[in-house]
SEBAGU-675569 format. One record per atom (N, C-alpha, C): x, y, z; atom name. Coordinates in Angstrom, 2 decimals. Example, Ala and Ser with C-alpha at 12.3 -4.5 7.8 and 13.67 -1.06 7.14 Angstrom:
REM SEBAGU-675569
13.19_-5.69_7.80_N
12.30_-4.50_7.80_CA
13.20_-3.30_7.80_C
12.85_-2.25_7.08_N
13.67_-1.06_7.14_CA
12.90_0.03_7.87_C
REM end
This chain:
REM SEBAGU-675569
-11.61_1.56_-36.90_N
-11.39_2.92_-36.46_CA
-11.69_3.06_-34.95_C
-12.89_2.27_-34.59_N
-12.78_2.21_-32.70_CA
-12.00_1.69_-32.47_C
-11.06_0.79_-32.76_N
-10.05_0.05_-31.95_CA
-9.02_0.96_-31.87_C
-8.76_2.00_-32.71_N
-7.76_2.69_-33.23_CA
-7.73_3.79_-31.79_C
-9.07_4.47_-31.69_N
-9.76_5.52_-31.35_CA
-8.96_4.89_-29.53_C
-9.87_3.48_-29.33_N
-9.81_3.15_-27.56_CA
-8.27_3.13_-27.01_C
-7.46_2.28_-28.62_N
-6.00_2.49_-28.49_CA
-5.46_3.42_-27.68_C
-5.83_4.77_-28.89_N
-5.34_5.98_-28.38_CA
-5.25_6.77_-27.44_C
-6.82_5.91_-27.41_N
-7.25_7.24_-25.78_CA
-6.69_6.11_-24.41_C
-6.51_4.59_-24.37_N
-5.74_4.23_-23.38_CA
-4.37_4.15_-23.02_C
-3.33_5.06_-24.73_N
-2.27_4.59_-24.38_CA
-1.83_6.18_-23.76_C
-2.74_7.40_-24.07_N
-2.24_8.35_-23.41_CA
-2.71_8.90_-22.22_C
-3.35_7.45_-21.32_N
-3.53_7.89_-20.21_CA
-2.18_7.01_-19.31_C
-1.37_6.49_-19.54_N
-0.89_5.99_-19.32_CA
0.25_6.46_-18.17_C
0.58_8.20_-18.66_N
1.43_9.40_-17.67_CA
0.87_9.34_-16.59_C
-0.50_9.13_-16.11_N
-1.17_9.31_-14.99_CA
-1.19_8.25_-13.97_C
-0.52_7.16_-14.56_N
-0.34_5.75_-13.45_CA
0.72_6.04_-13.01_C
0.51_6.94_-11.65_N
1.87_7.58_-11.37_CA
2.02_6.82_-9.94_C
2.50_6.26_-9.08_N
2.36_5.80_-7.76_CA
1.86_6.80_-6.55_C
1.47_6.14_-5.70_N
0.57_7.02_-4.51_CA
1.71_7.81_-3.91_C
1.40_8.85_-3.48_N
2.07_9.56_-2.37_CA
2.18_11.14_-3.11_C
1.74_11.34_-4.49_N
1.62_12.52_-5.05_CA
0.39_13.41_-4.61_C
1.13_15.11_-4.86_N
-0.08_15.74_-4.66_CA
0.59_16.34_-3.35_C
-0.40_17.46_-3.01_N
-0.14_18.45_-1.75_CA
-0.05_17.83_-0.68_C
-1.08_16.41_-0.27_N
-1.12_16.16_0.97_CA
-0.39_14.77_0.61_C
0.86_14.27_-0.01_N
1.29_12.89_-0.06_CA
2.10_13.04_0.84_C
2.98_11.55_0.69_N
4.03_11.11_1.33_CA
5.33_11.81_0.99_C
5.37_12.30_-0.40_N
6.73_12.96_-1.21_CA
6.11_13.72_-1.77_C
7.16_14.70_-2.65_N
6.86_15.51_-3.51_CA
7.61_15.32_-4.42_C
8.20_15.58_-6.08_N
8.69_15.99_-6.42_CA
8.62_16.70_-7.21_C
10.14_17.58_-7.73_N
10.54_19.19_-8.07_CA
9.05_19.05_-8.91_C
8.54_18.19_-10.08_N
7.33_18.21_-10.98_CA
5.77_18.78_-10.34_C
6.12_18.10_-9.12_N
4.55_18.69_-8.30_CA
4.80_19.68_-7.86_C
6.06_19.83_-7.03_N
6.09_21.42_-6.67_CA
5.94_22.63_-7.08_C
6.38_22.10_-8.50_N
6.22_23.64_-10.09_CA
5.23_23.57_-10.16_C
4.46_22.53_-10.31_N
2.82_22.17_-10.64_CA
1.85_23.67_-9.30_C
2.10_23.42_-8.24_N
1.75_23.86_-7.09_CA
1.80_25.36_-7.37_C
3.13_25.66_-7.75_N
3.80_26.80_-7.80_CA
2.93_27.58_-8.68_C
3.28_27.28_-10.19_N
1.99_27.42_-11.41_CA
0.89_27.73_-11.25_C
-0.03_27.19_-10.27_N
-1.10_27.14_-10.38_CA
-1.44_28.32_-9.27_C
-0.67_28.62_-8.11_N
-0.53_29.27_-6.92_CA
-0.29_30.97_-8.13_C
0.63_31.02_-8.72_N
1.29_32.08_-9.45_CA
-0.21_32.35_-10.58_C
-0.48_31.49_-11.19_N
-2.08_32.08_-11.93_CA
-3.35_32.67_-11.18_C
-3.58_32.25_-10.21_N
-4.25_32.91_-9.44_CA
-4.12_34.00_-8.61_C
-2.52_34.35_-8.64_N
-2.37_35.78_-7.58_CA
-2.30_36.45_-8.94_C
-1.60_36.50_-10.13_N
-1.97_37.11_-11.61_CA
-3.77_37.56_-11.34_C
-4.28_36.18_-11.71_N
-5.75_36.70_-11.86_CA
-6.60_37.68_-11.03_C
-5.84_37.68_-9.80_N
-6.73_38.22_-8.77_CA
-6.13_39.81_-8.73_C
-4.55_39.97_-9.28_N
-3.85_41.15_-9.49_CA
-4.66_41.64_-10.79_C
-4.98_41.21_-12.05_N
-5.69_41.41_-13.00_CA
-6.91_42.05_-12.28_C
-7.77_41.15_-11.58_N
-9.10_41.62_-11.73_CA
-9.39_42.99_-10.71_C
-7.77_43.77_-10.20_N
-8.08_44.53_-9.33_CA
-8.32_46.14_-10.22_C
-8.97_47.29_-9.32_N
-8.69_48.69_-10.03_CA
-8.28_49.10_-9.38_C
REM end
């Protein structure tokens, strides 16, 4: 059942061996990080519109 368990948990890190240059300050972007950016930019003007009276 640990072998099963380490399996699992190493084969779904596997999305994250993504090559360098990702992220706000990389070399590229793509459309995936930009939504990512976007998303996260768009929850916080929500939250901050939420927490106003």
């Amino acid at each position: 059942m640990k072998r099963l368990t380490a399996l699992t948990a190493a084969l779904t890190t596997l999305p994250a061996l993504a090559h360098d240059g990702h992220g706000l300050f990389g070399s590229h972007w793509h459309a995936t990080d930009a939504l990512g950016f976007v998303g996260v930019a768009a929850l916080i003007g929500f939250a901050l519109w939420m927490s106003r009276k």
